[in-house]
Each structure stands twice: as C-alpha cells, then as structure tokens.
C-alpha positions as a Python dict, from the first residue, in 0.01 Angstrom:
ca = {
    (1, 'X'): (0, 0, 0),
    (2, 'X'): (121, 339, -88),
    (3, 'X'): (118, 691, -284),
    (4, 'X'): (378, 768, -492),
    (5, 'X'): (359, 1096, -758),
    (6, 'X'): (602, 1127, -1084),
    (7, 'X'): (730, 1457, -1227),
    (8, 'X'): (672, 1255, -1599),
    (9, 'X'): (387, 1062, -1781),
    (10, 'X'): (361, 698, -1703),
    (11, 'X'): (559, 669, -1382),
    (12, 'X'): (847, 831, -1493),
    (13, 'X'): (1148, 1118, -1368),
    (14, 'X'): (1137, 1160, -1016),
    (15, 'X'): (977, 1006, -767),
    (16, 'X'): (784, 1111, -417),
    (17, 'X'): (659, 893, -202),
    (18, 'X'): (385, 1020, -21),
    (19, 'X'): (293, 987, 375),
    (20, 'X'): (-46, 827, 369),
    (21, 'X'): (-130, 885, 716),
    (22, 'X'): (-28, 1271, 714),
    (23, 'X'): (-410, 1365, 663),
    (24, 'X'): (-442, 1757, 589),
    (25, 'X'): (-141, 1906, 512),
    (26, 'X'): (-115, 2062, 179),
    (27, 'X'): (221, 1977, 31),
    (28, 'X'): (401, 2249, -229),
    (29, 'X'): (623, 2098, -473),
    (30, 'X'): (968, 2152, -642),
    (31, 'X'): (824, 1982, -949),
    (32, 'X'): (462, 1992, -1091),
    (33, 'X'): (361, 1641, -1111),
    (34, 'X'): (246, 1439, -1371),
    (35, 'X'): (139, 1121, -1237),
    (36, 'X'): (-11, 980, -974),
    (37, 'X'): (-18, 550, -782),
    (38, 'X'): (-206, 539, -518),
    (39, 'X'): (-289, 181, -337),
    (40, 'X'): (-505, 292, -37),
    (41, 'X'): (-803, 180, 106),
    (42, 'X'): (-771, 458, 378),
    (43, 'X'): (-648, 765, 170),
    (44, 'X'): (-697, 992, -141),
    (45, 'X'): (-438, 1164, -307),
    (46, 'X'): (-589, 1537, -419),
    (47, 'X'): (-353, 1717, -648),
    (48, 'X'): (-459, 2058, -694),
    (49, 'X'): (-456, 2284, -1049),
    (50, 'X'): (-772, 2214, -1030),
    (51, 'X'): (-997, 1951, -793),
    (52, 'X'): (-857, 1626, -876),
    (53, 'X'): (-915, 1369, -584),
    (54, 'X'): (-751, 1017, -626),
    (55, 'X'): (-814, 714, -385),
    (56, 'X'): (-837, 353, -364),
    (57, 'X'): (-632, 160, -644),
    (58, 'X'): (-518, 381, -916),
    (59, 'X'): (-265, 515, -1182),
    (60, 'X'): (-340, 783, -1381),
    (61, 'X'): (-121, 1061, -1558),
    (62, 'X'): (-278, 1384, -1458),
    (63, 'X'): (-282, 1766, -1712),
    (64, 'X'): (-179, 1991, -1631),
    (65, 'X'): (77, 1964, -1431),
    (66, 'X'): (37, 1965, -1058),
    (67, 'X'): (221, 2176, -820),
    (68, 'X'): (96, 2042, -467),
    (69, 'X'): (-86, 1747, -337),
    (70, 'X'): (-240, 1671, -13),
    (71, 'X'): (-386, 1322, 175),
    (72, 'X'): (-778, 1319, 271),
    (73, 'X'): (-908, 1047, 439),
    (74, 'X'): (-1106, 763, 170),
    (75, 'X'): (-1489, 828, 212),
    (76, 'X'): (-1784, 654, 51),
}
C-alpha cells in the first residue's frame, strides 16, 4: 500500500513517495507532477490545479501539471 507521484507521464522522472497517514497538510512541490499511484483503502491523493481527488487503487497521468498534493481520508 502506498502513494507515490512522478514529475513525468507513465511513472516516470522523479519520484515522491507520499505519507499516507499525514491527513491535511497541503504539500508544495519543487516539481509539478504528472502522475499519480495510489494503493489505499484509507487515503486519497488530491492534487490541486484544479480539484482532482484520487483514492483507492489507481494510476493515472494527470494535465496539467500539478504543483501540490495533499492526503484526505477515503470516504464513501
């Protein structure tokens, strides 16, 4: 289980791995983002340029860019 974001398309360039359990904080990055894993069945992954909310199982590439993430606790 895990979140990890990529500064390229399809899991590629650098990698973050993300804090599941540090629900809240909003997260500025160096590098805009570009995709996203997350394997959760406690946590989303929002990315904001936008309202973009990932959670559960999933790996996406996400446009535009995306400066700054945060973890919400999985609802529904």
């Amino acid at each position: 289980m895990g979140g990890h974001l990529y500064t390229g398309y399809h899991k590629s360039g650098n990698e973050i791995v993300v804090d599941l359990p540090d629900f809240g904080t909003c997260h500025a990055l160096s590098e805009p983002i570009n995709s996203v894993v997350i394997v959760s069945e406690t946590a989303n992954l929002d990315t904001y340029t936008g309202a973009f909310a990932y959670g559960g199982l999933r790996q996406t590439d996400v446009t535009p860019p995306q400066p700054s993430f945060r973890v919400t606790p999985l609802t529904g």
